[in-house]
C-alpha positions in Angstrom: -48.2 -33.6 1.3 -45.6 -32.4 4.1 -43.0 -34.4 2.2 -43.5 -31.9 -0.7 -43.9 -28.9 0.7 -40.5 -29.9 2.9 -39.2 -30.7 -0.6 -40.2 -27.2 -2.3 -39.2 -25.3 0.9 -35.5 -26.6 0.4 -35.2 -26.0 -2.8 -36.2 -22.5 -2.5 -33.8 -21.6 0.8 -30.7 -19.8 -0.8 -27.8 -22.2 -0.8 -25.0 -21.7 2.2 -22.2 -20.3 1.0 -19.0 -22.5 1.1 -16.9 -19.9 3.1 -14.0 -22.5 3.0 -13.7 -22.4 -0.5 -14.5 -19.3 -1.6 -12.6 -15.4 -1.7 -9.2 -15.3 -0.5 -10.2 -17.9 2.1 -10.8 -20.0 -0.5 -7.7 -19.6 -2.7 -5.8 -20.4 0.2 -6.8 -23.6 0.9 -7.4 -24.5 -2.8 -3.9 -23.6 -3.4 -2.3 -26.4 -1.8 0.3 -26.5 1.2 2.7 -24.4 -0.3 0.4 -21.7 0.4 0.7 -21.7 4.3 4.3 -20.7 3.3 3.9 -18.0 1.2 1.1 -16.8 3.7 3.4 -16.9 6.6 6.3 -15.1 4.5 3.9 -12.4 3.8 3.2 -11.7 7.5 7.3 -11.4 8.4 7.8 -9.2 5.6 4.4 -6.5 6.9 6.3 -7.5 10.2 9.7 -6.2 9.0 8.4 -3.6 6.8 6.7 -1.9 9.7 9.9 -2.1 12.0 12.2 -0.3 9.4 9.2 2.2 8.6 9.4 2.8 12.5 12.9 3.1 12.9 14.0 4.7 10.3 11.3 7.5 10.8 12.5 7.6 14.7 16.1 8.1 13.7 15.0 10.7 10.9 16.6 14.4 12.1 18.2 17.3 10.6 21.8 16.2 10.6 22.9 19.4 9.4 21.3 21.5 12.1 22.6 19.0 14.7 26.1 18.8 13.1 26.5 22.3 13.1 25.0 23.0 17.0 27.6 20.2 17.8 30.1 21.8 16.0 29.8 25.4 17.0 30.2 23.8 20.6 33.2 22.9 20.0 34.6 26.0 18.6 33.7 27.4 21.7 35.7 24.1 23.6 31.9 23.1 25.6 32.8 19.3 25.1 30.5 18.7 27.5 27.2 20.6 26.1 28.5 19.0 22.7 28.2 15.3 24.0 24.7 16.4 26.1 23.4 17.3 22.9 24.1 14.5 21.0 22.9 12.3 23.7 19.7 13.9 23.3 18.6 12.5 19.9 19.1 9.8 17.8 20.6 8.5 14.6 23.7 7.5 13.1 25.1 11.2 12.8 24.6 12.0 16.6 26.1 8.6 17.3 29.2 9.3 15.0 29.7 12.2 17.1 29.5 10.9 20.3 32.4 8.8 19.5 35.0 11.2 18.4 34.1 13.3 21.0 34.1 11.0 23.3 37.6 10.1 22.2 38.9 13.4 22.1 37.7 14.4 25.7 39.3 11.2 26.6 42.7 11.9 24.7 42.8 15.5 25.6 42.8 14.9 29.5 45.5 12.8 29.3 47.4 15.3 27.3 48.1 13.1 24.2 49.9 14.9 21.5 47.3 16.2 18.6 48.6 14.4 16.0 47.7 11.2 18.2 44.4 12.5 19.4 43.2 13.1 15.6 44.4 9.7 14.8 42.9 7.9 18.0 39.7 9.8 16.6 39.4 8.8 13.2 40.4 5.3 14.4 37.8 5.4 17.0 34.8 6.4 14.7 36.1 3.8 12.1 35.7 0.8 14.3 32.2 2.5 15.4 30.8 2.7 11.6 30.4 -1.1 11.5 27.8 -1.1 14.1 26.2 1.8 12.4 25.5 0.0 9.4 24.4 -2.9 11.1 22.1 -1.0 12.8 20.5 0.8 9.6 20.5 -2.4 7.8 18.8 -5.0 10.4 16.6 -7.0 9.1 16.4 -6.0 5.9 17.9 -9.8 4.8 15.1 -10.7 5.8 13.1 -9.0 3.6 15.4 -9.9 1.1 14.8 -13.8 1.9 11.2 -13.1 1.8 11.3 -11.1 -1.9 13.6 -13.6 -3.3 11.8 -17.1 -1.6 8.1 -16.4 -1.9 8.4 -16.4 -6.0 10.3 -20.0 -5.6 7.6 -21.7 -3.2 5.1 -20.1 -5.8 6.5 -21.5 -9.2 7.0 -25.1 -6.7 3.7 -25.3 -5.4 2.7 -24.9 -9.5 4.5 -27.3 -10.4 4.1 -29.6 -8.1 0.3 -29.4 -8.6 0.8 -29.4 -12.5 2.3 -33.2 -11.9 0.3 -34.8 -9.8 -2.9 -32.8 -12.0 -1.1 -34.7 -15.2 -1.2 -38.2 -13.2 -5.0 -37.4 -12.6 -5.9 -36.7 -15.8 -4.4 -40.5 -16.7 -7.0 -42.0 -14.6 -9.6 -40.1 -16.0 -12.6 -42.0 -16.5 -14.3 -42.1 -20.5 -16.5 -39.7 -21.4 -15.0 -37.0 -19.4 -14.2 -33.6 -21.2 -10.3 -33.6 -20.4 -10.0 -30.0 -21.8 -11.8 -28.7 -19.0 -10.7 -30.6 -16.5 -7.1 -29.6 -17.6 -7.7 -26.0 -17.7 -9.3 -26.1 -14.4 -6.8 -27.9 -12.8 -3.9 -25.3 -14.0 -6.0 -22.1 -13.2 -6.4 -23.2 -9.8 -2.7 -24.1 -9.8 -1.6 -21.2 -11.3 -2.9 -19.4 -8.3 0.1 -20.2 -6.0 2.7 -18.6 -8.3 0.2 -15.6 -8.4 0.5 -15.3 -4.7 3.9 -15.4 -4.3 4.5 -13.0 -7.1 1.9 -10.6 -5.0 4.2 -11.6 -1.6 7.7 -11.1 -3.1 7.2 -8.1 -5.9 6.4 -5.3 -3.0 8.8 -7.1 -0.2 11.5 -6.6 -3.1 10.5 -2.9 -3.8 10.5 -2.4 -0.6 13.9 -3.6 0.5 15.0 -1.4 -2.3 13.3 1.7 -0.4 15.0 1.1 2.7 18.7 0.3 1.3 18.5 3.7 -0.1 17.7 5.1 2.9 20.2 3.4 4.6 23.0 4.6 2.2 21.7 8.1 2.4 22.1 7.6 6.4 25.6 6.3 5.8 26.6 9.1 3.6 25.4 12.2 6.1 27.3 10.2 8.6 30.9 10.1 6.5 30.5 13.5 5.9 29.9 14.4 9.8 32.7 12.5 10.9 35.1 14.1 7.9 33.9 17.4 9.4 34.1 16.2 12.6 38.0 15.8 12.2 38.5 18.8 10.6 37.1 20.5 13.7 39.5 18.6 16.1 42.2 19.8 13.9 41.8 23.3 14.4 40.9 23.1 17.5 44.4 21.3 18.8 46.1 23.4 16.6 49.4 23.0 15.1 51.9 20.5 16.4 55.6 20.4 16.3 55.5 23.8 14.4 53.7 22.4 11.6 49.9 22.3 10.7 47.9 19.0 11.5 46.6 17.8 8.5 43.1 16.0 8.9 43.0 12.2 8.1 40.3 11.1 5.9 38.0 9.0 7.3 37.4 5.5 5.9 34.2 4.8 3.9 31.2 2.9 5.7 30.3 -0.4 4.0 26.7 0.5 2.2 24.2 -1.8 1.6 24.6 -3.7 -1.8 20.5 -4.7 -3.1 20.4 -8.0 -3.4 18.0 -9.3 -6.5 15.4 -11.5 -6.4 15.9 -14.9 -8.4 12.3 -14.6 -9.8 11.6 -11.4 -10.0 13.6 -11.3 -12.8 13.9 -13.3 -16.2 15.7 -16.4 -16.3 19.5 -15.0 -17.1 19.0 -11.7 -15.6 20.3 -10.8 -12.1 
């Protein structure tokens, strides 16, 4: 008599649930071990994403307002004041101007001839614009690497599984429905590339956010250190009898988006 009612007592407790194996949870460790991968890629790229959001917010001021404070300062020859203020924030603008000012104080107090000083200048914020973009752009391969490799490990991991389902299904014993047993073996399959589609779709639309943030940076900061020169310029004045005539300044390296493999169509870059 206790047998049964042990017996009818278990059969009416709810069944545990297999937490393993079910939910996300579950997909990830019914996915296979290319998975652990895609899982892990996912976490640098939040990482990364965060860092840039971050950054580039922190670095995010007016340039013009700044550009023209710094400028007016040196209309008025406060070289000093001019590189207090653009010590005071930060940026790629602030840090162009720093340079050439820099420079120019530099130049100036050993009397160098204008021309010279506006060339020293322009040369000086030139070999500065490398760092610059470097600065803008860190990390953001990795992002890249992450948009462009967690679609691969997905379409592997399905693939691989796909085999080594197909060699199962040869030793399937008789009377088994092989139908099924297919289609349940590439759903579950299936769910890797699924994964790294959801891992490498936003880390690619991401690092297209932040490259064009990072050529908008570069721009604003051309076009402070073309205005930049300009001021020099009519601040030292002529030379020699004749008007200096401000140098352009070379063009930053921007960012070029690099596509992802398999976000795209086979063919398509």
């Amino acid at each position: 008599m206790l047998t049964l009612f042990a017996e009818a007592a278990a059969a009416a407790a709810p069944a545990t649930p297999d937490v393993l194996h079910s939910g996300a949870l579950g997909y990830m460790f019914d996915g296979g071990i290319f998975m652990w991968p895609i899982l892990l890629l996912a976490i640098i790229g939040t990482g990364v994403v965060i860092e840039r959001f971050r950054t580039l917010r922190l670095i995010s001021i007016d340039g013009q307002a700044l550009r023209t404070q710094v400028l007016d300062l040196l209309y008025q020859d406060k070289i000093e004041e001019a590189i207090a203020l653009c010590s005071q924030s930060h940026g790629p603008v602030p840090a162009i101007l720093a340079v050439g000012i820099h420079r120019y104080k530099l130049l100036k107090k050993l009397n160098y001839d204008p021309a010279k000083i506006e060339e020293q200048v322009v040369k000086a914020m030139e070999d500065y614009s490398p760092h610059v973009t470097a600065a803008l752009e860190k990390n953001l391969p990795i992002l890249s690497t992450v948009a462009s490799v967690a679609p691969m490990l997905g379409s592997l991991g399905t693939v691989v599984g796909m085999v080594l389902m197909f060699q199962g299904i040869t030793t399937m014993k008789a009377g088994e429905n092989i139908i099924k047993v297919a289609a349940a073996g590439i759903q579950l399959k299936l769910i890797v590339t699924v994964w790294g589609l959801m891992v490498g779709i936003p880390a690619y639309m991401f690092f297209n956010y932040f490259t064009s943030v990072v050529s908008q940076h570069i721009l604003e900061a051309e076009e402070t250190a073309s205005q930049l020169v300009e001021a020099l310029v009519l601040q030292l004045g002529p030379s020699s009898g004749e008007p200096v005539r401000p140098q352009s300044v070379p063009v930053m390296a921007t960012p070029t988006p690099v596509p992802s493999p398999l976000l795209a169509k086979k063919g398509m870059s």
